[in-house]
Structures are given as C-alpha cells and as structure tokens.
C-alpha positions in Angstrom: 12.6 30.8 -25.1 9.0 30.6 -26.0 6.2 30.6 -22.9 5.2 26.8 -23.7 9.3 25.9 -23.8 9.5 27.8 -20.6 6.5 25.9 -19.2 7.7 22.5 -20.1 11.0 23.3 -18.2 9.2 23.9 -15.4 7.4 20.6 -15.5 10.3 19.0 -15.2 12.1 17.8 -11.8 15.0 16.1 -11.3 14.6 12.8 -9.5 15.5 14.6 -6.0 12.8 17.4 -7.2 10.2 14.8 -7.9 10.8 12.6 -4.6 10.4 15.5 -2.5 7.1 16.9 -4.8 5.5 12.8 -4.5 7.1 12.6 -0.7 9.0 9.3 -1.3 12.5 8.8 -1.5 14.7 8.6 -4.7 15.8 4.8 -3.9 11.6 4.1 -4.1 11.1 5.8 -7.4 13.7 3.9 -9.0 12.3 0.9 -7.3 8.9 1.8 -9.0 10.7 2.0 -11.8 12.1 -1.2 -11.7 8.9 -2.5 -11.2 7.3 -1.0 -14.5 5.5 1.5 -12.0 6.8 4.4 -13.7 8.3 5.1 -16.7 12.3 5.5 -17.0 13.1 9.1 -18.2 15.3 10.5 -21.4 18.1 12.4 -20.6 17.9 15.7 -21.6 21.5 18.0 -21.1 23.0 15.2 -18.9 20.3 14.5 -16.7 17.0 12.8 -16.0 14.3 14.7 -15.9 10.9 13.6 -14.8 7.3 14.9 -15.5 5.8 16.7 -12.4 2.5 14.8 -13.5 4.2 11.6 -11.8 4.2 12.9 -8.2 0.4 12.2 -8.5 1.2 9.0 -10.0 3.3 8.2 -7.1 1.1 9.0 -4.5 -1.4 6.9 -6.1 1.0 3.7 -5.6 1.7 4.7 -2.2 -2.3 4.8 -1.1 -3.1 2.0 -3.3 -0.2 -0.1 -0.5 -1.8 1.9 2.1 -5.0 0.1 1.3 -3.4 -3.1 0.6 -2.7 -3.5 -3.0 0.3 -5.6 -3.9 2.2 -3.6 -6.4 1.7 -5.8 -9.4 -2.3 -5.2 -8.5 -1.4 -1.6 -8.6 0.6 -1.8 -11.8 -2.2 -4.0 -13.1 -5.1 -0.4 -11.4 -2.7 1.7 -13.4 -3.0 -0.5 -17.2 -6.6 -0.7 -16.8 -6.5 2.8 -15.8 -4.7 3.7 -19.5 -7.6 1.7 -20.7 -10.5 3.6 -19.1 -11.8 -0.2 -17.9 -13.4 1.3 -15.0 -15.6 -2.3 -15.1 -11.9 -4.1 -14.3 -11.0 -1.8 -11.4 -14.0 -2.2 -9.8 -14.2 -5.7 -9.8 -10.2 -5.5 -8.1 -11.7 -3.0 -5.5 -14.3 -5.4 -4.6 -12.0 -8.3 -4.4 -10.2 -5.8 -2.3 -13.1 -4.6 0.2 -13.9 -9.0 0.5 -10.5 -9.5 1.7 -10.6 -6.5 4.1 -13.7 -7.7 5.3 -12.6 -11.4 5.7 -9.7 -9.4 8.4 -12.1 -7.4 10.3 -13.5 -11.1 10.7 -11.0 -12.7 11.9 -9.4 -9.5 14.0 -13.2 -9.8 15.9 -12.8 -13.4 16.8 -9.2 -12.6 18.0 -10.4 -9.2 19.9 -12.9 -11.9 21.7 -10.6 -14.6 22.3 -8.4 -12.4 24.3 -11.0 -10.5 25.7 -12.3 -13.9 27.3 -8.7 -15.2 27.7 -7.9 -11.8 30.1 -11.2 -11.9 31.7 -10.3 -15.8 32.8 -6.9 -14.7 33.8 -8.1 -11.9 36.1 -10.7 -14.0 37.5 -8.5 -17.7 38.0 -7.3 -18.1 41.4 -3.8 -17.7 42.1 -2.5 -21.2 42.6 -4.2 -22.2 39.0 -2.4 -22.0 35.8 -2.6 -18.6 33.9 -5.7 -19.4 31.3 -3.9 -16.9 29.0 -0.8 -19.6 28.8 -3.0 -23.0 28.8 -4.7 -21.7 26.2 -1.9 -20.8 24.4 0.4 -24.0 25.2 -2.8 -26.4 24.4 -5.2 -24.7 21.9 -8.5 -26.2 21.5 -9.4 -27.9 18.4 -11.9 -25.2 17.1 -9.0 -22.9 17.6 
C-alpha cells in the first residue's frame, strides 16, 4: 500500500467514526444528509465511508444553529461558500445581526415590563389585586 493510499484510509471514518470526530450523533448526520447538508457517501468494501474533512463541515452547521441560522440559510452559507461569494454571506450575516438586534429589543422592554410589574407587586398592599396578574389578565393597549 502506497503512503498516499495509506493516508486516504486514514481520512476515512465510518459514520460512527465521524459522529464522534464532529460531536453529533449518527441519526443528525443522516438528517444533514437528508437535508442536502452533506453529501451521501460511496460505499467502498461494504461500507460508507466519510471524509474526516466533514467533521469541520459539521461543526459549522451546528454553530451556524447556535447562532440562529435555519438550516436551509446554512445550506444556502455553505453554496455561496463553494462560490467564494463572500459579498452574499455577508449580506445573510447582517440580516442575521438585524434580527438579533430586533430580540435584544424586545427581551429589554420585557426585562422592564417585569421589572416594573415585580416592583408594583412588592409594593401593592395586601388586600389589592396582584399587579403581576391584572396586568396579565387585562393588558393595556400599548402592550
């Protein structure tokens, strides 16, 4: 067996092998495969075998989820990625960062709503209704 034969075996994991080298389970790679995310393997003696260069690939998909990218965004990062249009995934990351931003919005106004609902609930007398549940029950119009 020649050194770059010899090499090439060793690039090659079964899907167990690969799973455990990406950190995913074997059901999500052939989810990903499903999905177009990753590319269905020949057989070679019997078996698949997969290129250890997709572990990276993999663990790509799985921060690109982490960071809220629905997978046909990431499979859409990955073609513009084969195309070098680093112009394209930009322009998605901004998107991205807009949307992110547009939630840290919205989380603020609900950190202060319940900051001034708890504030009015420790403060209320006893025999008035909790100002936590009114305001729940009966929201205000600019609510």
């Amino acid at each position: 067996m020649s050194a770059k034969s010899a090499k090439s075996d060793q690039d090659q994991l079964t899907i167990g092998q690969l799973a455990r080298a990406a950190g995913v389970g074997v059901e999500t790679i052939r989810y990903y495969q499903r999905r177009t995310l990753l590319p269905v393997p020949q057989t070679s003696s019997g078996f698949r075998t997969y290129s250890s260069a997709l572990a990276e690939r993999i663990r790509f998909i799985k921060r690109a989820q982490e960071l809220g990218f629905s997978l046909d965004e990431i499979g859409h990062l990955l073609m513009l990625e084969e195309c070098n249009d680093k112009s394209a995934i930009r322009d998605i990351a901004q998107d991205r960062l807009m949307q992110v931003r547009s939630k840290l919005a919205d989380l603020r106004q609900m950190e202060s709503m319940l900051s001034q609902l708890i504030h009015a609930c420790a403060t209320a007398s006893q025999q008035a209704q909790c100002p936590i549940i009114e305001a729940l029950a009966h929201p205000s119009p600019d609510n």
